[in-house]
C-alpha positions as MATLAB code, in Angstrom:
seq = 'XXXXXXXXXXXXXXXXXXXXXXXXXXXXXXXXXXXXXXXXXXXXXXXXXXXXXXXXXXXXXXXXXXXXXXXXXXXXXXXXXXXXXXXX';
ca = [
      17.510   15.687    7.400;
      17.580   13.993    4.143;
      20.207   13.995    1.421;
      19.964   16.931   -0.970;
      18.536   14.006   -3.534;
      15.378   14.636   -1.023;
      15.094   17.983   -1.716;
      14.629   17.762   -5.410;
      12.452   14.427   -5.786;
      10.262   12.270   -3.809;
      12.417    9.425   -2.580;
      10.716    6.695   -2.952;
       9.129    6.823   -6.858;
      12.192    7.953   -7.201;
      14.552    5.125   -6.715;
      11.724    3.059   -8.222;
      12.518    4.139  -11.711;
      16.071    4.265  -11.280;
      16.082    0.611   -9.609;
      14.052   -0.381  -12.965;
      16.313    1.141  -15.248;
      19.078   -0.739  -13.697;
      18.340   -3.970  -14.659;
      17.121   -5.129  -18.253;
      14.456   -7.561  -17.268;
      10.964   -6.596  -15.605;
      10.436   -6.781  -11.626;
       7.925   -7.491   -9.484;
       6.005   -4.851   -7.394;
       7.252   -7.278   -4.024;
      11.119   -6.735   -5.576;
      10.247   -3.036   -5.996;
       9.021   -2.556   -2.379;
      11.954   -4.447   -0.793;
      14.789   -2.274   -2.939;
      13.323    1.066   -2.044;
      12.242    0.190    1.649;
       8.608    0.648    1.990;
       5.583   -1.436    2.125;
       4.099   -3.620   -0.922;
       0.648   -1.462   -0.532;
       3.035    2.011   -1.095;
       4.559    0.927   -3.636;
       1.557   -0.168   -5.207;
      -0.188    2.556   -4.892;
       3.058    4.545   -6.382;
       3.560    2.438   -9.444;
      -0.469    3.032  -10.107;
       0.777    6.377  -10.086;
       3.885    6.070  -12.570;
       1.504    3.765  -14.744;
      -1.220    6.730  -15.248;
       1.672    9.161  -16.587;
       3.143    6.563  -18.823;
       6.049    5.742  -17.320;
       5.737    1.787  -16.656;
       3.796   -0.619  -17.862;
       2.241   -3.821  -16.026;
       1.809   -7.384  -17.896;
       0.205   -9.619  -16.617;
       1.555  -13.534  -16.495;
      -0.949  -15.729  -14.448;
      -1.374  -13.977  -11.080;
       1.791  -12.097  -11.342;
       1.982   -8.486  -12.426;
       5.293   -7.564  -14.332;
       6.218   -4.130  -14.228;
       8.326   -2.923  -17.148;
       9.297    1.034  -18.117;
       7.935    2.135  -20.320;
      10.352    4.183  -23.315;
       9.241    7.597  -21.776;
      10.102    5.987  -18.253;
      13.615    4.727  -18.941;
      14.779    8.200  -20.368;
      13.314    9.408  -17.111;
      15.076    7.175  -15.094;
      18.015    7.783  -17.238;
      17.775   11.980  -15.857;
      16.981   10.900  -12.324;
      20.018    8.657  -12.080;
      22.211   11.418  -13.396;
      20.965   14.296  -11.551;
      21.442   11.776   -8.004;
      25.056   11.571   -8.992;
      25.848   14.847   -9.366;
      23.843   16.095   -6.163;
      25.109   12.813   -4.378;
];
């Protein structure tokens, strides 16, 4: 049985956007997948996901992809990160 975190959000995109919001500079989708425990492909596919409803952004330097939030993504995280504190 999960935490009751679980029960309100998917776990996993999730703690992506709060583990973004944490920090001030970008990440890479390899950091991502290692802080929230799941494969690079899932957490690809995920972040594909977040990018489609605005709430990252990738940029591209050489053949690394640099995955930012977006505004409308760090007030996101922002709620996320509060609610898991209070249900936590």
């Amino acid at each position: 049985m999960g935490t009751s975190f679980d029960l309100f959000f998917r776990r996993k995109p999730a703690m992506m956007l709060i583990a973004l919001g944490k920090v001030s500079r970008a990440k890479y989708g390899s950091q991502l997948a290692k802080e929230v425990d799941c494969t690079y492909s899932h957490a690809v596919k995920i972040l594909q996901t977040l990018e489609e409803i605005g709430l990252v952004s990738f940029e591209k330097k050489g053949r690394i992809k640099i995955i930012k939030l977006t505004k409308r993504g760090t007030e996101v995280s922002e709620h996320i990160a509060a609610i898991r504190k209070i249900v936590s």
